[in-house]
C-alpha positions in Angstrom: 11.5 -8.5 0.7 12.1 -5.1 -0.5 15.6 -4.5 -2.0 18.0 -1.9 -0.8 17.1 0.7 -3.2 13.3 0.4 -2.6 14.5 0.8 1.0 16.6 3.9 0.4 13.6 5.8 -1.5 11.4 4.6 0.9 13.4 6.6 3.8 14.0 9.6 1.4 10.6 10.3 1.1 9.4 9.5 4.3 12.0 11.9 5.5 11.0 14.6 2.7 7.3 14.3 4.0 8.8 14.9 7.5 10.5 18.2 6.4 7.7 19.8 5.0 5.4 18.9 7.6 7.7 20.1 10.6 9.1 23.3 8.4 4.7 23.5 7.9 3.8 23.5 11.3 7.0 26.0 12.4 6.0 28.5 10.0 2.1 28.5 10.5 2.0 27.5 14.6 5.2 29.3 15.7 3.2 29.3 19.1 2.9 25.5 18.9 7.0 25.3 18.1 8.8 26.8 21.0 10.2 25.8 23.6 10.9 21.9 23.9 9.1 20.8 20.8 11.6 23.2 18.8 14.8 22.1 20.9 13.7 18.5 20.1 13.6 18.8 16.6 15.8 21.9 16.0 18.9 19.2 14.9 16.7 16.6 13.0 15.5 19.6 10.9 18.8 21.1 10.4 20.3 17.7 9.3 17.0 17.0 6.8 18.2 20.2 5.5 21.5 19.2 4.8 19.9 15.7 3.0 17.3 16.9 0.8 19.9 17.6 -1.9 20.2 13.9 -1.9 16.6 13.9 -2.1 16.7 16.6 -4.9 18.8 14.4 -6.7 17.1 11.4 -6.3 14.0 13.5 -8.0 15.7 14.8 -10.6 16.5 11.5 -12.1 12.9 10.4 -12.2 10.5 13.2 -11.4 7.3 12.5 -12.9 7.2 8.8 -11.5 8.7 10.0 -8.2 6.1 13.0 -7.8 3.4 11.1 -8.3 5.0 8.7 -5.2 5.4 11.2 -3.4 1.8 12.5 -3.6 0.5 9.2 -2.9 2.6 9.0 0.3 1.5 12.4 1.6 -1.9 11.6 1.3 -2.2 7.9 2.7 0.3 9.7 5.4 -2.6 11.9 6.0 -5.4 9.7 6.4 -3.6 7.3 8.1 -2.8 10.1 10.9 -6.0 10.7 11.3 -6.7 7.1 12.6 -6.8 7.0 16.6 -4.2 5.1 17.6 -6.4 2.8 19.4 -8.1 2.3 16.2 -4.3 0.8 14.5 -4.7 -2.7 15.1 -8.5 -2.9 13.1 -6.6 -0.9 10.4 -3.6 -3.5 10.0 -6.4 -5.7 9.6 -8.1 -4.1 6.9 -4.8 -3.9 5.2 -4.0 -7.9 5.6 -7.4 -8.5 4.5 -6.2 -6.3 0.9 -3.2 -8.6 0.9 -4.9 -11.9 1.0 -7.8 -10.8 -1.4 -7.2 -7.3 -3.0 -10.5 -7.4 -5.8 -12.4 -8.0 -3.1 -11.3 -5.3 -0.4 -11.3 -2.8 -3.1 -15.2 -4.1 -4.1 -15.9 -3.0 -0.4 -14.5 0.1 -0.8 -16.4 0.9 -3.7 -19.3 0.3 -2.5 -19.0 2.1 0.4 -17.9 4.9 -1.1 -20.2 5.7 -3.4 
């Protein structure tokens, strides 16, 4: 079980990713954020805005490790997203297959990657 503070960084960086992602696509797609999609999300933004001094703080303290968190998040956030969501459940199974026997999962990957 994770404990509470795992928890809280856990939801202050998934709700950092969120920001810049949403702020991203408002910026460069202003097209694709009108109307509904921007009514929708107009007040999440705003209050993610008022939070990510908490999450500046929270950074401050431990930057390096926390960056480097935070990179890895945003880019297993990305490849994951690109997974049909069909496709989910024979992904959870790849990832209780790393739980149960990690040396050899990562084997696999290897040498399918190469």
């Amino acid at each position: 079980m994770r404990s509470t503070e795992d928890k809280i960084i856990h939801a202050i960086l998934s709700s950092q990713l969120a920001l810049n992602n949403n702020e991203d696509l408002k910026n460069s797609f202003p097209a694709v954020y009108s109307k509904t999609l921007k009514a929708r999300t107009k007040n999440y933004l705003e209050e993610l805005i008022k939070r990510e001094k908490d999450f500046d703080l929270l950074f401050d303290k431990e930057e390096t490790s926390l960056v480097q968190v935070y990179d890895v998040l945003e880019k297993f956030t990305k490849i994951v997203s690109t997974i049909p969501i069909w496709e989910m459940e024979n992904f959870t199974e790849v990832v209780k297959a790393y739980f149960k026997d990690r040396n050899s999962i990562e084997g696999i990957v290897k040498k399918i990657n190469r």
